[in-house]
C-alpha positions as CSV (number, residue, x, y, z in Angstrom):
1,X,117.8,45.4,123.3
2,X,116.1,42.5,124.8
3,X,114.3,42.8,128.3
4,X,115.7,40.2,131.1
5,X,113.0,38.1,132.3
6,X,111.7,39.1,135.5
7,X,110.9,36.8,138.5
8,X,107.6,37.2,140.0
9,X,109.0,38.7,143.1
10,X,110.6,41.3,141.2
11,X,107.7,42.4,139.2
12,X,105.6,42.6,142.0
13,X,108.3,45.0,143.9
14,X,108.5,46.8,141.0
15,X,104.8,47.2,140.9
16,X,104.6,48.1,144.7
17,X,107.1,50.6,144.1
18,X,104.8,52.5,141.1
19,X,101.7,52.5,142.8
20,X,103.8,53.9,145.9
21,X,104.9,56.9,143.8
22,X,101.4,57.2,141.7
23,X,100.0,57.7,145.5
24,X,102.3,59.8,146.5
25,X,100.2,62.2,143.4
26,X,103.7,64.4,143.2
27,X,104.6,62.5,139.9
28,X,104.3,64.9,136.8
29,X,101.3,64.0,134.2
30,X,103.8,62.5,131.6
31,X,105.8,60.2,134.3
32,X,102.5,59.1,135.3
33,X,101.1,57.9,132.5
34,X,104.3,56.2,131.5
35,X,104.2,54.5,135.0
36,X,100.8,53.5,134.5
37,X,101.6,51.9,131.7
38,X,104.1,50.0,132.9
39,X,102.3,48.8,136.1
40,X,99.6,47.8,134.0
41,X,102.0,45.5,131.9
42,X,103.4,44.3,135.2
43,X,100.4,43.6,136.6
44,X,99.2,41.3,133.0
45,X,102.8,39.7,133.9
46,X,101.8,38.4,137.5
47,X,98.4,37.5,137.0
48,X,99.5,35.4,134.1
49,X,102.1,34.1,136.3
50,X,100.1,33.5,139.0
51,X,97.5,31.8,136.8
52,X,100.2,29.2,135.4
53,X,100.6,28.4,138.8
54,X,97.0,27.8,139.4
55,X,96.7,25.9,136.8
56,X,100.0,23.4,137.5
57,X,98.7,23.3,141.5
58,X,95.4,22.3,140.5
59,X,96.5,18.8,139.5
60,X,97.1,15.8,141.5
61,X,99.9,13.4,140.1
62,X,99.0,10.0,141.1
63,X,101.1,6.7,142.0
64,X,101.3,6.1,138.8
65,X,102.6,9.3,137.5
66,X,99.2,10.8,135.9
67,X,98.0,13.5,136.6
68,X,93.8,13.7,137.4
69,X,92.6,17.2,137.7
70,X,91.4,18.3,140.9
71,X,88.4,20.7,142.8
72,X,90.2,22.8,145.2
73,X,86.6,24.3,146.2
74,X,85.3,20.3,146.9
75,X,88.8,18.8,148.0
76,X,88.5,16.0,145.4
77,X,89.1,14.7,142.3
78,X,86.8,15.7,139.4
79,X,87.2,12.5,137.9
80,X,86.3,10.4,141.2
């Protein structure tokens, strides 16, 4: 059976939603563990997520349709 992809919004409710019940401290050892697990995997998910989204915001496409890589911490171009 194949997972359906999750949207970034979902994981991270889903996520919320573990840590909620893992604070709560009223889950049994077992159902813990398992929902560990799976908010770790969630958690690799967004980060890559957000990464990819670092990395494709990070570029500037110029008038002519190239993209130059850019220094968010300096606010210009590297290549300038």
């Amino acid at each position: 059976m194949t997972k359906k992809q999750q949207t970034f919004a979902e994981a991270m409710t889903t996520l919320e939603e573990i840590v909620r019940q893992l604070e709560q401290g009223d889950v049994p050892l077992e159902n813990a563990i398992d929902l560990y697990k799976q908010g770790m995997e969630l958690s690799q998910f967004c980060h890559g997520k957000l990464q990819h989204a670092e990395e494709q915001l990070i570029s500037i496409v110029q008038e002519n349709g190239e993209t130059t890589a850019f220094d968010p911490l300096k606010g210009e171009n590297y290549l300038t």
